[in-house]
C-alpha positions in Angstrom: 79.1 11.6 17.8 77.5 10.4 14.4 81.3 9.2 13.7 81.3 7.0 16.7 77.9 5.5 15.9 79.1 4.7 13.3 82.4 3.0 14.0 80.3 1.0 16.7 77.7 -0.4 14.4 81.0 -1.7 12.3 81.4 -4.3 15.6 78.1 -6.0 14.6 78.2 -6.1 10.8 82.0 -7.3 11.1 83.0 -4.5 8.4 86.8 -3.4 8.9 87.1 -0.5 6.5 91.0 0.3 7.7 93.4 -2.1 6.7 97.2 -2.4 7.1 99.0 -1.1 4.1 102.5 -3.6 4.7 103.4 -5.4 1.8 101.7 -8.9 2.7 99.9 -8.2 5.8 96.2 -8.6 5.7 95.3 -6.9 8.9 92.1 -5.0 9.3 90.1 -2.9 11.7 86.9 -0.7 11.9 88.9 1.6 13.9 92.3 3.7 12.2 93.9 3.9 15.3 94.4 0.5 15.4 95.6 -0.1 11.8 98.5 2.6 13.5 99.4 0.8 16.1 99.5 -2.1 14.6 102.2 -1.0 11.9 105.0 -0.9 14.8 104.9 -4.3 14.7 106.4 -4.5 11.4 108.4 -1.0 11.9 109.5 -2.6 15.5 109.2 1.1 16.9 107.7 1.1 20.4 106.8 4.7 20.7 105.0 3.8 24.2 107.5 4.1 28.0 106.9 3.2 31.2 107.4 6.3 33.5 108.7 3.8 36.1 111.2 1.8 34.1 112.9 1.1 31.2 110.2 -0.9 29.2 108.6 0.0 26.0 106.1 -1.3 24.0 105.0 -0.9 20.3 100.7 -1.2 21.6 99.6 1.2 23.9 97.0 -1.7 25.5 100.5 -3.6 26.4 101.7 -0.5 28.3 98.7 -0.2 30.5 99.1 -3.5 31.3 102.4 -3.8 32.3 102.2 0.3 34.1 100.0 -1.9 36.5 102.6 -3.6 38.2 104.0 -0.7 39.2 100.7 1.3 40.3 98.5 -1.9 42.0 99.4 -4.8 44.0 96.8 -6.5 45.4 98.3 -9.7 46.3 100.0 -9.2 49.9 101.4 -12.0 51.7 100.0 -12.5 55.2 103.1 -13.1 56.8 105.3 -10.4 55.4 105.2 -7.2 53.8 105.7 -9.0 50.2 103.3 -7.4 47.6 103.1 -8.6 43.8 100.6 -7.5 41.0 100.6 -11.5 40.2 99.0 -14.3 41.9 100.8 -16.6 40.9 103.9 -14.6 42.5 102.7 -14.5 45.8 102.1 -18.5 45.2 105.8 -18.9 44.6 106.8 -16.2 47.2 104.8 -18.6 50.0 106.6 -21.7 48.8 
């Protein structure tokens, strides 16, 4: 609990004690989870898969975003059964 105090209070003083070891890259974070995930971007591994089709990603935040599309839909069109995760899909579905 202390640990994640600690990490927290890091967000207000701006200190970024893990940093990115890749020759040349000057990344930093106050969190070492990040600093991991951020390497597959010079690796170009993408450890992360959809369950529901073939994408992958090398950040797990850009995996939750795209396993939405599959899970939620929220825009429906009122004169069909057409669903889309995107507004701007069901814009283009109308026209």
């Amino acid at each position: 609990m202390a640990e994640s105090y600690a990490v927290h209070e890091m967000t207000h003083t701006g200190e970024k004690e893990f940093r990115c070891d890749w020759k040349g890259c000057n990344y930093r974070s106050n969190q070492k989870y990040c600093v991991k995930q951020h390497k597959f971007t010079h690796t170009k591994e993408k450890p992360f898969s959809c369950e529901h089709c073939n994408y992958t990603s090398a950040l797990k935040v850009y995996m939750k975003i795209h396993v939405q599309k599959h899970i939620s839909k929220p825009y429906i069109c009122d004169k069909c059964n057409f669903e889309t995760s995107y507004c701007n899909s069901l814009k283009r579905h109308k026209r």
